[in-house]
C-alpha positions in Angstrom: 86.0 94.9 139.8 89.3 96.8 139.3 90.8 98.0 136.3 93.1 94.7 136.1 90.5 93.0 136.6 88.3 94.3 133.8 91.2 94.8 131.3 91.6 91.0 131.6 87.8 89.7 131.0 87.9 92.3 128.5 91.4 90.9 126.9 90.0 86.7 127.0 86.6 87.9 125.4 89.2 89.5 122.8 91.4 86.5 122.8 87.8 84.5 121.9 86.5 86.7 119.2 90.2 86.9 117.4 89.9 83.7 115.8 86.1 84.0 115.1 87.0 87.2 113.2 90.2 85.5 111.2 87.5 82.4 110.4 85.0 84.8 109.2 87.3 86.9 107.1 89.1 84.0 105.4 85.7 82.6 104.6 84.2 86.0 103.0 87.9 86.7 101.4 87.4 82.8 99.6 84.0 83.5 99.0 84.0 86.8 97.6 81.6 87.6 100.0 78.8 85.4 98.9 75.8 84.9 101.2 74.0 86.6 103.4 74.2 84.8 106.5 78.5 84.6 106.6 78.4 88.6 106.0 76.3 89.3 109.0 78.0 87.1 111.2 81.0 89.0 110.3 79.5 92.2 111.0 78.3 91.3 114.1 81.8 89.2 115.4 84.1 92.2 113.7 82.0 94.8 115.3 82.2 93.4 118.9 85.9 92.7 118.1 86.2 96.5 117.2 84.0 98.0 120.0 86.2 95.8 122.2 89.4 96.9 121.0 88.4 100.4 121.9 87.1 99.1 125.4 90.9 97.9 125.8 92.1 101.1 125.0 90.3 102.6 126.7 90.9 100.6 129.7 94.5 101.2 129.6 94.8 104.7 129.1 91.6 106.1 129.9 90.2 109.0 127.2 92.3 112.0 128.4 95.5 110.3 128.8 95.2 108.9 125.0 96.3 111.0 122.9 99.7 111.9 125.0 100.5 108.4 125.2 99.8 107.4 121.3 103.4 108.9 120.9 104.9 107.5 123.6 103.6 103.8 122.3 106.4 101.3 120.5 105.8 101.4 116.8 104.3 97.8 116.3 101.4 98.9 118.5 101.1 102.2 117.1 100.8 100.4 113.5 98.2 98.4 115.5 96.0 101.4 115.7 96.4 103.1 112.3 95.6 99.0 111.0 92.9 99.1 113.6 91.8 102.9 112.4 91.5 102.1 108.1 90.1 98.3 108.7 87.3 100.1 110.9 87.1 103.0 108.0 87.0 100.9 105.3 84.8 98.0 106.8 82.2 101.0 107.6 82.6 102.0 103.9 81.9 98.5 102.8 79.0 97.7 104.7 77.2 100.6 103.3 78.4 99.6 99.9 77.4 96.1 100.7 73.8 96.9 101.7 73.0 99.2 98.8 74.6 96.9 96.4 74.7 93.5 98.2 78.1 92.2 96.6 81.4 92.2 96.7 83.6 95.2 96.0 87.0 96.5 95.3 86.3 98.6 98.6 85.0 95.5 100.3 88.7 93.6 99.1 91.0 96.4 100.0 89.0 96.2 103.6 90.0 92.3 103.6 93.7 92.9 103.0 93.7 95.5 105.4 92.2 93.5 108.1 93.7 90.1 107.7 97.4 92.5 108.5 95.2 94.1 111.4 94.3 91.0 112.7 98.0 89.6 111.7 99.7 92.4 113.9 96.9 91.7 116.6 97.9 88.0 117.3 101.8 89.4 117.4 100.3 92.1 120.1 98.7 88.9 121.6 101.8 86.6 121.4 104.2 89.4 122.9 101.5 89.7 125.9 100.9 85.8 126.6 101.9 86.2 130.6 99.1 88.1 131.3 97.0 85.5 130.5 98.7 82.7 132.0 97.0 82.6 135.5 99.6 83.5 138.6 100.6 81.7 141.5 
């Protein structure tokens, strides 16, 4: 499999997981996180969204060619990754709040608002992008 090729499985299983992620969070955001069960479906569908965010980066610009490239990116997509960056951050923070507490938080709420505008500026990333998943002829 080329690199095309992977960078697409890897953008359709993204494409998949988006809306599972935005379901989850809504539900925890109107539940105030109540239950165990929606909370470690979340952390399990957010943190194969994440891992595979960093799979897609990684796929495009490979690890040495990141960092000079960051700069070079158009701002929505570098406010992408500084969303992507603090939702990660934060949603670390909160789990390990969450499992020595096992409630809701201010830390676990900021998370929410910061994800719902990652995942916000992900579906505009998604939206821009559409051809590539529309097949070719």
């Amino acid at each position: 499999m080329n690199k095309g090729q992977k960078l697409k499985v890897c953008d359709w299983v993204l494409a998949v997981l988006l809306p599972l992620v935005l379901a989850s969070s809504l539900q925890l955001e109107a539940t105030s996180s109540r239950g165990l069960w929606p909370v470690i479906f979340h952390v399990v569908v957010a943190g194969a969204f994440m891992g595979l965010i960093i799979r897609h980066i990684y796929l495009h610009f490979q690890w040495k060619k990141w960092l000079t490239k960051f700069g070079k990116l158009k701002v929505p997509t570098r406010i992408l990754w500084w969303l992507y960056f603090f939702t990660f951050a934060s949603g670390v923070a909160t789990f390990i709040h969450w499992l020595t507490v096992n409630q809701h938080g201010p830390l676990g709420g900021v998370h929410g608002k910061i994800g719902l505008l990652m995942l916000a500026f992900a579906i505009g990333h998604t939206v821009k992008r559409i051809k590539f998943f529309r097949r070719k002829k």
